[in-house]
N, C-alpha and C positions, 0 to 999 in steps of 0.2 A: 298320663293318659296312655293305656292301652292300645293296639289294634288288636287285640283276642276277641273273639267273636263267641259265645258260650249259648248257644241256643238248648232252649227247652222243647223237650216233643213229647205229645201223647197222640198213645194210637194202642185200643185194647183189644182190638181183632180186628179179621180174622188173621189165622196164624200167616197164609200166605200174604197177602196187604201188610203186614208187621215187617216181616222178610225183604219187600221190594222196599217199604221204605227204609231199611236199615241199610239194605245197598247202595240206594242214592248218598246217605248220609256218610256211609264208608268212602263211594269214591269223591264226596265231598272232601272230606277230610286230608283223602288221597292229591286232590288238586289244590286245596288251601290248606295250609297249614298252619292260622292262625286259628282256624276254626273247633272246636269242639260241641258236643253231643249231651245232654242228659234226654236219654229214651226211658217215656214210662209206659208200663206194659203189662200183662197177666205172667202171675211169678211161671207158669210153662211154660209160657211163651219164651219169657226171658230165659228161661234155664236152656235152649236148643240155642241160641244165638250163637254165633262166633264172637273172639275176644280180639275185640279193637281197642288200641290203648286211647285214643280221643273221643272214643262213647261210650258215656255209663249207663249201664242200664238198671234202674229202679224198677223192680216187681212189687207190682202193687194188687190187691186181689179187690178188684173193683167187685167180683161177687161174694166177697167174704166181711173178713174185717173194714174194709173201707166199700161196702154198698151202700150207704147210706150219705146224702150229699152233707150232712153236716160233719162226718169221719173226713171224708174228702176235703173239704173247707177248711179242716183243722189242721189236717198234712199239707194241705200245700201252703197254705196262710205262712205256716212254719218254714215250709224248702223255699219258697219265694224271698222272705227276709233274710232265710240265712247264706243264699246261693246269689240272690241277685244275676238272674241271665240278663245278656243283654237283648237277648230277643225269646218270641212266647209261639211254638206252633204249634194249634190244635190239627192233627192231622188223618182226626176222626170225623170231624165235624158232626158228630151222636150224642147221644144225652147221658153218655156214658164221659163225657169228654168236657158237659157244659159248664163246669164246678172250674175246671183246670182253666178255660180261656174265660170266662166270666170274671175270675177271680185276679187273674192276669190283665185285663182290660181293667180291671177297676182300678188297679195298683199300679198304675201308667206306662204300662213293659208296652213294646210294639208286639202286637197280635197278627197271627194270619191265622185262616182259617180254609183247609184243602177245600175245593167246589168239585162236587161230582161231577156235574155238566148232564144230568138226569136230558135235559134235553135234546143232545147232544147225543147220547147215547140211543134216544129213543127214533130220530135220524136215520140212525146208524143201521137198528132193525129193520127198519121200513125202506132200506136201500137206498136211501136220499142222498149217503154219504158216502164214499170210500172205505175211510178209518178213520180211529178216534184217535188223539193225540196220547201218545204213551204214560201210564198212571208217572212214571219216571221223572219223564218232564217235566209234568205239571210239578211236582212234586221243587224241582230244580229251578222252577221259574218264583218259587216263595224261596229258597232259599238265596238265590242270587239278589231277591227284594232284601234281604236282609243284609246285603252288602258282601255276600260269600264269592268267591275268585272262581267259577266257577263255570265253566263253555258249555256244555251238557253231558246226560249220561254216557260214559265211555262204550255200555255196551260189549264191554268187555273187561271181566273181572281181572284183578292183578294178583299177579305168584303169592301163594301162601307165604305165612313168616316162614324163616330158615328152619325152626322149629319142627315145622307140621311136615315140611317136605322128607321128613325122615320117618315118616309115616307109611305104612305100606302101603301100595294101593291094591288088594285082593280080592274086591269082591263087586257084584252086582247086583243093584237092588233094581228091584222092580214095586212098583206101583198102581196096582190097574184099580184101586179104589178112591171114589169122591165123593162128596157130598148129595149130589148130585146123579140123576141116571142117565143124562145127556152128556155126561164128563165120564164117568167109569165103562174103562175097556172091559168088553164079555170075557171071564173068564177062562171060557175054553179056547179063546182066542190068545190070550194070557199065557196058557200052561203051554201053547205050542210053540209058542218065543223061546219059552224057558226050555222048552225038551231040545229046542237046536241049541240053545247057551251053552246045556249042560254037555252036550253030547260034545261039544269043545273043549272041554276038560276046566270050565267057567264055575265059579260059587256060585252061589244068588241068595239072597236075602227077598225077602217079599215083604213089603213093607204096610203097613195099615195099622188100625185102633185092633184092639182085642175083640170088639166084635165083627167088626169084616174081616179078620182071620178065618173067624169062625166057617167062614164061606169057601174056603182054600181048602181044594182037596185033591191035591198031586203031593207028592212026596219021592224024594230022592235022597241019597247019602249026601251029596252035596248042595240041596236047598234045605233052608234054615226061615224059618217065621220068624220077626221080628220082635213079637209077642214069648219070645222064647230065650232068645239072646242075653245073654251075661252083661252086656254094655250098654251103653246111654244110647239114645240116638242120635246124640253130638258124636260121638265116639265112632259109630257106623258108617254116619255121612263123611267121617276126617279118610277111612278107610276105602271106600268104593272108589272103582276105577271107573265109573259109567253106571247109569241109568239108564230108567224106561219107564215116564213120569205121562200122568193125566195132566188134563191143565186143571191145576191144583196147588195147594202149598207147596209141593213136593218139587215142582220146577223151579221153584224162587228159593228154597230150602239147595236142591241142587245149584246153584247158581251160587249161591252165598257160598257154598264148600268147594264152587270149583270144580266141578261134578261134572263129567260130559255129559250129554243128555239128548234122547230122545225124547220129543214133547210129543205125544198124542192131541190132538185138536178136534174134539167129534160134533156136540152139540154148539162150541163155541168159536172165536178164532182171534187170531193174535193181533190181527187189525182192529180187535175192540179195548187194546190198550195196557192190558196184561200180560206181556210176553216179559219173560224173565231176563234180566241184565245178564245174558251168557250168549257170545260169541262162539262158544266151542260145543254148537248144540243141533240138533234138525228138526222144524219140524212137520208133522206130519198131519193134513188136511182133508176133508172129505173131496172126494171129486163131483161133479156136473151134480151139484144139487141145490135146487131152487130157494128150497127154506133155509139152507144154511149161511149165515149161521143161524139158530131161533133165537140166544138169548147171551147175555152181557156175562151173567154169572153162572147159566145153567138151570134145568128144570128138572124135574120129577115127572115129564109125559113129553109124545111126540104127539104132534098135529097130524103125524101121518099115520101112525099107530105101529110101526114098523121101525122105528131108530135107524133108521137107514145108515143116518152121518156115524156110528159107529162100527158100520162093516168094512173095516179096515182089512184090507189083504196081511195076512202075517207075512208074506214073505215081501213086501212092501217096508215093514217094521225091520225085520232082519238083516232088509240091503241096506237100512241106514244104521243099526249096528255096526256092518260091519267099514261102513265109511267112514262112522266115530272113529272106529277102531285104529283106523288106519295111523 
């Protein structure tokens, strides 16, 4: 008889949700050491992860070769009998996920399944409530079900291996794009972070998909688009000394590397559950404003017509760079 503990997890977005739960499972792992990890995931996703030796992570292209629920039923019918976990968590709880815990429930594995708390959430808009309890937790309260040694999120990431600490740390990336128009920092509010960075004798990297590059239009000898760069964006993230992230992947992305970070907070806010596992971080909230926050994940329009919650003082941004700094 064992006490190893080998849970299975799927969760196929989004990249930031992928990020926080792979944190929990890190400092899981961190506080138990019977426990291990198989995470399955989208093969991107999986390729930016850091490398913990107690979680595997299996890329699976849930919109490619395996979109089809009977590809899915064939793979895992397969990893099920030959891996045998002791425990099964859907931690998507989407139809992208239904194949992985259906299939797990039927084959007598103990199941859990993450709960939004949609309700909860919806509370939370309407000012009924405080705050919502941290996606983290929730997250730590099914793994501690599963018999995990496990107090709660530390909340604070632990030192790189020995390895990575001989990495340099020279650069700073910035962030000011989301998903979202109630999440991304205005631009020219952006490029004035970056003109007092630079003027400090600071790199910057600017970081975004290839077409909200396209929207970037400052340029300096020492700022670099990411869309440009010779290396991975695992590679970038091992390198930067500090950030300046939307609430976005990119705070839970920073948090996972270890990353100082300034968090921007505009249309949303960290009381609704998302704030990333990083102690070494600041951040930064709209003031006296009635609708804020409007929404859980973020919108594409203001009720006021005016994004107000985005007019952040840059020199506001800057006195908490340099507090990171310190």
């Amino acid at each position: 008889m064992t006490d190893r503990k080998h849970i299975a997890v799927a969760r196929f977005s989004a990249l930031g949700d992928v990020f926080m739960l792979f944190s929990v499972m890190e400092d899981a792992t961190f506080q138990d050491s019977s426990v291990s990890f198989t995470l399955f995931t989208r093969p991107d996703i999986a390729a930016n992860l850091p490398s913990v030796r107690s979680i595997r992570v299996v890329d699976l292209d849930v919109s490619g070769d395996y979109r089809s629920w009977l590809s899915q039923l064939s793979f895992f019918w397969g990893w099920f009998r030959s891996n045998s976990p002791n425990f099964v968590f859907d931690a998507h709880s989407h139809l992208r996920t239904v194949v992985f815990y259906s299939l797990a429930y039927l084959m007598g594995y103990k199941v859990k399944r993450f709960s939004k708390k949609r309700n909860l959430r919806k509370a939370f808009l309407r000012k009924k409530i405080k705050s919502l309890p941290s996606v983290q937790e929730e997250i730590s309260l099914v793994l501690k079900s599963f018999g995990v040694k496990y107090n709660s999120p530390m909340f604070s990431l632990k030192p790189p291996p020995e390895k990575l600490l001989a990495v340099k740390k020279i650069i700073w990336i910035i962030c000011p794009f989301s998903s979202k128009k109630t999440k991304s920092w205005p631009l020219h509010k952006a490029i004035s972070v970056v003109e007092e960075l630079l003027s400090e004798g600071n790199s910057i990297i600017i970081q975004g998909t290839e077409e909200e590059l396209k929207n970037w239009n400052y340029s300096h000898p020492k700022l670099s688009l990411a869309s440009d760069m010779g290396f991975s964006e695992k590679e970038m993230w091992l390198m930067a000394k500090g950030a300046i992230v939307c609430d976005s992947a990119n705070q839970h992305i920073a948090a996972a590397y270890n990353v100082p970070s300034v968090i921007l907070w505009m249309g949303t806010s960290p009381k609704a559950g998302f704030r990333a596992l990083n102690n070494n971080s600041i951040s930064i909230e709209p003031e006296n404003l009635q609708c804020w926050p409007c929404s859980i994940a973020g919108l594409n329009y203001c009720s006021r017509k005016d994004f107000a919650c985005k007019d952040i003082p840059s020199g506001k941004i800057f006195s908490a760079v340099k507090d990171l700094s310190k």
